[in-house]
C-alpha positions as CSV (number, residue, x, y, z in Angstrom):
1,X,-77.0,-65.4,1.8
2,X,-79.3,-62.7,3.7
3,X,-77.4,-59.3,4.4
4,X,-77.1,-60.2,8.4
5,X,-75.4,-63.2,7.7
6,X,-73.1,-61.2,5.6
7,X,-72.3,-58.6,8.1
8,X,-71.7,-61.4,9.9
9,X,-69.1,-63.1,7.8
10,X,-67.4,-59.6,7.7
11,X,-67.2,-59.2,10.8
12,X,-65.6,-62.6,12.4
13,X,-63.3,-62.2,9.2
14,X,-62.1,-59.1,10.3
15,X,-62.0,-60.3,14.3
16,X,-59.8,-62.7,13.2
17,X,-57.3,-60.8,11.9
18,X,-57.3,-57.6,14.2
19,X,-57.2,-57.7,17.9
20,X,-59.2,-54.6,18.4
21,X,-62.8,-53.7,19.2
22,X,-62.7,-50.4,18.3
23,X,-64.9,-48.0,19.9
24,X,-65.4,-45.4,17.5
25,X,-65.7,-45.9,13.5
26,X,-64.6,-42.4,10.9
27,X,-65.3,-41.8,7.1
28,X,-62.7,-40.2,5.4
29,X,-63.7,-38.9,2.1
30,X,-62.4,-36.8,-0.8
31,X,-58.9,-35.6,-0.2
32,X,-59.2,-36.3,3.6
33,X,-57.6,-39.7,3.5
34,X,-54.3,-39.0,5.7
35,X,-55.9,-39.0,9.0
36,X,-55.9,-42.5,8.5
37,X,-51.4,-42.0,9.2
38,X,-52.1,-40.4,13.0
39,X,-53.6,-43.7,13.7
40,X,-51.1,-45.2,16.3
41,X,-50.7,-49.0,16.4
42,X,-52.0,-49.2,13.1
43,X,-53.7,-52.6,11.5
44,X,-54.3,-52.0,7.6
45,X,-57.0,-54.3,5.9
46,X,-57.6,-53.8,2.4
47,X,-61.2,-53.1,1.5
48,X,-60.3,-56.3,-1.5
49,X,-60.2,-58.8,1.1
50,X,-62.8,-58.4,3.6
51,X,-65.7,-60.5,2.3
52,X,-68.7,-59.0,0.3
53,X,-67.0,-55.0,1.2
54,X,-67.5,-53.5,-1.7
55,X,-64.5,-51.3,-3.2
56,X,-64.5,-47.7,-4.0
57,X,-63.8,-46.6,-7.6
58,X,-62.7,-43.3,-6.6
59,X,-59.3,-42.0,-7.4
60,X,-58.4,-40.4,-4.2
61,X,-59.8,-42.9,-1.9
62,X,-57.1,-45.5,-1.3
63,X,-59.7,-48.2,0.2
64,X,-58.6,-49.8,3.2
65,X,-60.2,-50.2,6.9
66,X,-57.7,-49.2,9.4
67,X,-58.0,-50.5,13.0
68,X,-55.7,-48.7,15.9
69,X,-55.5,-45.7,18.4
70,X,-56.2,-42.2,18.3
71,X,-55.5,-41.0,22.1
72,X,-56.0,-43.8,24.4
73,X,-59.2,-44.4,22.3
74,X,-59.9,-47.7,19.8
75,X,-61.1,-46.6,16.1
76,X,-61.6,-48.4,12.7
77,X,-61.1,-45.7,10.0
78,X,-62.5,-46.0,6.4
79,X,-60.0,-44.9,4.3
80,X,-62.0,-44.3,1.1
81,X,-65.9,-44.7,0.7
82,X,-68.6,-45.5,-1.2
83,X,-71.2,-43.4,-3.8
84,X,-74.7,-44.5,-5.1
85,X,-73.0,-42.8,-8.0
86,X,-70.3,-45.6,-8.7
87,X,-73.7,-47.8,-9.3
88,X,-74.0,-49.3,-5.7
89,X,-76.9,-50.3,-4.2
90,X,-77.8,-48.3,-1.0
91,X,-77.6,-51.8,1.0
92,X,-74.1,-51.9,-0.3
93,X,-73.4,-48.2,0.9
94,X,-75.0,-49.4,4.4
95,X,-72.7,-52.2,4.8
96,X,-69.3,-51.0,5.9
97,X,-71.5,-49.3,8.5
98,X,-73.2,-52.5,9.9
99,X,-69.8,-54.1,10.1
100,X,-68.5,-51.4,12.2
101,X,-72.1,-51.2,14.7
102,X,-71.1,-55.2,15.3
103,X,-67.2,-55.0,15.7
104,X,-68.2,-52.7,18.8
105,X,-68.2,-49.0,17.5
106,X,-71.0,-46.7,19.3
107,X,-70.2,-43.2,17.9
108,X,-69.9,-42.7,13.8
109,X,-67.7,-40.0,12.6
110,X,-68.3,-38.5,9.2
111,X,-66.1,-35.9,6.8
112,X,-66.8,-35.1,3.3
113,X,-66.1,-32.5,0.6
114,X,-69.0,-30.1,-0.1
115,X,-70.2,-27.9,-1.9
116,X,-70.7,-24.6,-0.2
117,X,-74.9,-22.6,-0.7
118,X,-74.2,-20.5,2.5
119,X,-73.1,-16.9,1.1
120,X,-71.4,-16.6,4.4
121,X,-69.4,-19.6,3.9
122,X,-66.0,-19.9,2.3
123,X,-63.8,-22.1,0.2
124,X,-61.5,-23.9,2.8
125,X,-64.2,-23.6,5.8
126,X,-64.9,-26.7,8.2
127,X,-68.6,-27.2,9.2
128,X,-70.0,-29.1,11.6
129,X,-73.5,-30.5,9.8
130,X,-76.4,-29.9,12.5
131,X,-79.0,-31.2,10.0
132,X,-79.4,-33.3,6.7
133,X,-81.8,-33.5,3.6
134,X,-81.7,-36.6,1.9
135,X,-82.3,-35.4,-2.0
136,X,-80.5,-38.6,-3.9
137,X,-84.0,-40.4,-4.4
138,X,-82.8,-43.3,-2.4
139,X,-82.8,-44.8,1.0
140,X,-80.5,-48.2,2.6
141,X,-83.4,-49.0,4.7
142,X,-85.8,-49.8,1.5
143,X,-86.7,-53.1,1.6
144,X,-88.0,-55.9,4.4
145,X,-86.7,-54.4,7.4
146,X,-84.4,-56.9,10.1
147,X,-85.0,-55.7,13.5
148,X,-81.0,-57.0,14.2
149,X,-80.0,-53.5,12.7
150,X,-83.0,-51.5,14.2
151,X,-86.3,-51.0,14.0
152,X,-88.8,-50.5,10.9
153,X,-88.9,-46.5,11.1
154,X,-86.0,-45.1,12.8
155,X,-87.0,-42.0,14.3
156,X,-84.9,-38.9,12.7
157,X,-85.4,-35.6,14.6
158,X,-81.7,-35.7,16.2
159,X,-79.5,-37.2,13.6
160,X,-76.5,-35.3,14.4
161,X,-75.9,-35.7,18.2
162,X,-75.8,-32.5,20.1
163,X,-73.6,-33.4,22.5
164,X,-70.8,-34.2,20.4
165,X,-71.5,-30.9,18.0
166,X,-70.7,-29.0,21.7
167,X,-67.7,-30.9,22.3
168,X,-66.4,-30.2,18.5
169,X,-67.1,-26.4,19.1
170,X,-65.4,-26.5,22.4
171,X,-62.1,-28.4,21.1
172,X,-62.5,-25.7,18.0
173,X,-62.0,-23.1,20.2
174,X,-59.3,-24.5,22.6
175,X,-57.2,-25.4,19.8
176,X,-57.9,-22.0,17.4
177,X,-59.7,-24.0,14.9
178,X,-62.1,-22.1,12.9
179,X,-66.0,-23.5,12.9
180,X,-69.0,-23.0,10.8
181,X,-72.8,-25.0,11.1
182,X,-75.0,-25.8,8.1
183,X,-77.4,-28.4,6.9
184,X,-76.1,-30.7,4.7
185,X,-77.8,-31.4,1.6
186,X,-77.4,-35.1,-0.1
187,X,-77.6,-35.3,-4.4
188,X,-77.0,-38.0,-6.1
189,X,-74.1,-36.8,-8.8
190,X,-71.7,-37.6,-9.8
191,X,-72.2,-34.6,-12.2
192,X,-72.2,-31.0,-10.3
193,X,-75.5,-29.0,-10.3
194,X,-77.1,-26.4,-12.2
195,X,-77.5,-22.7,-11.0
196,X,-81.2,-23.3,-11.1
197,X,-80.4,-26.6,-9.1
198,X,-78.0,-24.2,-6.5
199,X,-80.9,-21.9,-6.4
200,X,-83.5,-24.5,-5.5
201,X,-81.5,-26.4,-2.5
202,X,-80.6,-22.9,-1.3
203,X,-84.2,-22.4,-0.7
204,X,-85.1,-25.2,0.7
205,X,-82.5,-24.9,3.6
206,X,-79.6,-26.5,2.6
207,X,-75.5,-25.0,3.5
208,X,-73.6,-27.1,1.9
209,X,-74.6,-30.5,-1.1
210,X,-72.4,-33.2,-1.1
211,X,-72.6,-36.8,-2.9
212,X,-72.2,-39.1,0.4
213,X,-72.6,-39.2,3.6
214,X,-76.5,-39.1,4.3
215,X,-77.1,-42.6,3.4
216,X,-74.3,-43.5,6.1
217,X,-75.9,-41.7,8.7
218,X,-79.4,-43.4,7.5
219,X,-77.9,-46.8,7.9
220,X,-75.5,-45.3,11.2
221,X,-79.0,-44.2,13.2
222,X,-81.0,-47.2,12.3
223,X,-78.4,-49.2,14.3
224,X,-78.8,-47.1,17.3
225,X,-75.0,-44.9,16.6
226,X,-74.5,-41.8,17.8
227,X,-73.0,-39.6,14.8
228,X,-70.7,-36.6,14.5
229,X,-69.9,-34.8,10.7
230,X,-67.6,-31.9,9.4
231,X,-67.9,-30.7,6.0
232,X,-64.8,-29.3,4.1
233,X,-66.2,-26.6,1.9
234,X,-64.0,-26.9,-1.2
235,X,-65.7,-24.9,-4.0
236,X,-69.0,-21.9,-3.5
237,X,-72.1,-22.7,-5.7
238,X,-73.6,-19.4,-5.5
239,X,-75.6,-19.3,-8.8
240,X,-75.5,-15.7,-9.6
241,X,-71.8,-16.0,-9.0
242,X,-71.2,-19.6,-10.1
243,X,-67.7,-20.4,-12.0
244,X,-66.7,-23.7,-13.5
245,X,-65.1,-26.3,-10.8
246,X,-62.7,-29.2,-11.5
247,X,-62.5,-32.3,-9.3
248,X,-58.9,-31.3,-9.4
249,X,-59.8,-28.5,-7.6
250,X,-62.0,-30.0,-5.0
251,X,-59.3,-32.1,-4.4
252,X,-56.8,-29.4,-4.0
253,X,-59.0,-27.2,-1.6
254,X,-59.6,-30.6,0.5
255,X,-55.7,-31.3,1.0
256,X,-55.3,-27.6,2.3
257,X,-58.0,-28.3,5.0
258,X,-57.2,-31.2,6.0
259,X,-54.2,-30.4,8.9
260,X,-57.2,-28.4,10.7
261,X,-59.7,-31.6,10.1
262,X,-57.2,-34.1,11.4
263,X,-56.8,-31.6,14.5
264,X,-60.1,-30.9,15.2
265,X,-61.1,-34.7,14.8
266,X,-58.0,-36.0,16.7
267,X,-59.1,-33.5,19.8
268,X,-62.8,-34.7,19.6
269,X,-61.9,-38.2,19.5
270,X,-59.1,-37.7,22.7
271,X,-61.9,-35.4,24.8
272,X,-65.1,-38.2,24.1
């Protein structure tokens, strides 16, 4: 069975069981799992029984697809994703994606835990990503391209769409929601870097290095999504100030930011 035809199978699986065509699809990643409870009218699918979804590996990602309301707005929510580091394929990373695109979403919302280059950034800080560099050595497009998801060379010069990155800083400021910017930089892991490592991304423009999230805006822009991502800064990799980090930590730093994520998302979403 080709990959359409498995989207596909997803998909009429998943129409079957909610009544909902939601209009906007969110990734919640390390620690940021409860804004899946503010969804209103709520439909939980476990990630297990949706055909060929893969399921995350990831102790803090609980790995369901919720379907509901935030606002007067329809959403499907990914409660726990997926890492080239857990030994998926990139096609496999691309596929929750895809399954959104065709149950009707037109706007992709991305959060993840990062890493934090910027000297001017801070443990705790939300920051909306203007840019990417994809770093992680792989790509979900690789491969014979099928023009049902988009075309052969997906044009990347405005990933992040400026439109929503105004309407984030605007609902930031009416709700007293502190904001930074930065490019987000995409390694594959799962280990932490080196100072050297720190030192070399730094330099080559990056704000903030995460594990996720660029291969789902790769596969979110091929089908034509608008996209809108917030990193949650939960440890500083300065290198000539570099201390150890535990994921316990991460995870720790992630749950204290994530009242101000679910606010600042919740506002977006109810503004769009």
């Amino acid at each position: 069975m080709g990959e359409w035809e498995k989207v596909q199978e997803a998909v009429k699986f998943l129409k079957e069981k909610v009544d909902i065509e939601p209009e906007i699809g969110i990734i919640l990643g390390t620690g940021l799992g409860k804004l899946g409870e503010r969804i209103e009218e709520r439909v939980v699918i476990p990630y297990e029984e949706i055909p060929h979804f893969p399921i995350s590996t990831v102790e803090t990602h609980a790995g369901n697809l919720i379907f509901g309301k935030i606002g007067n707005k329809k959403v499907v929510s990914m409660q726990g994703r997926f890492h080239l580091y857990e030994g998926y394929h990139p096609y496999q990373i691309a596929f929750p994606i895809r399954v959104m695109k065709f149950l009707g979403i037109k706007i992709l919302i991305e959060s993840n835990a990062a890493g934090g280059l910027n000297p001017l950034f801070s443990k705790g800080d939300l920051v909306i990503i203007t840019d990417h560099i994809n770093l992680m050595g792989q790509n979900p497009l690789v491969g014979e391209n099928d023009e049902r998801f988009g075309p052969r060379f997906p044009d990347m010069s405005q990933v992040y769409d400026e439109e929503l990155i105004k309407l984030a800083e605007k609902v930031s400021v009416e709700e007293k929601i502190p904001v930074k910017k930065g490019v987000l930089i995409g390694l594959l892991g799962p280990n932490l870097e080196t100072k050297a490592e720190y030192r070399f991304i730094r330099l080559i423009g990056a704000d903030m290095v995460c594990m996720s999230t660029v291969p789902e805006v790769i596969a979110a822009v091929h089908l034509g999504l608008r996209v809108f991502g917030v990193s949650v800064i939960t440890d500083m990799c300065l290198p000539d100030a570099l201390k150890p980090v535990s994921f316990e930590e991460i995870v720790e730093v992630a749950n204290s930011a994530e009242p101000r994520l679910t606010k600042l998302i919740e506002n977006i979403i109810i503004k769009l």
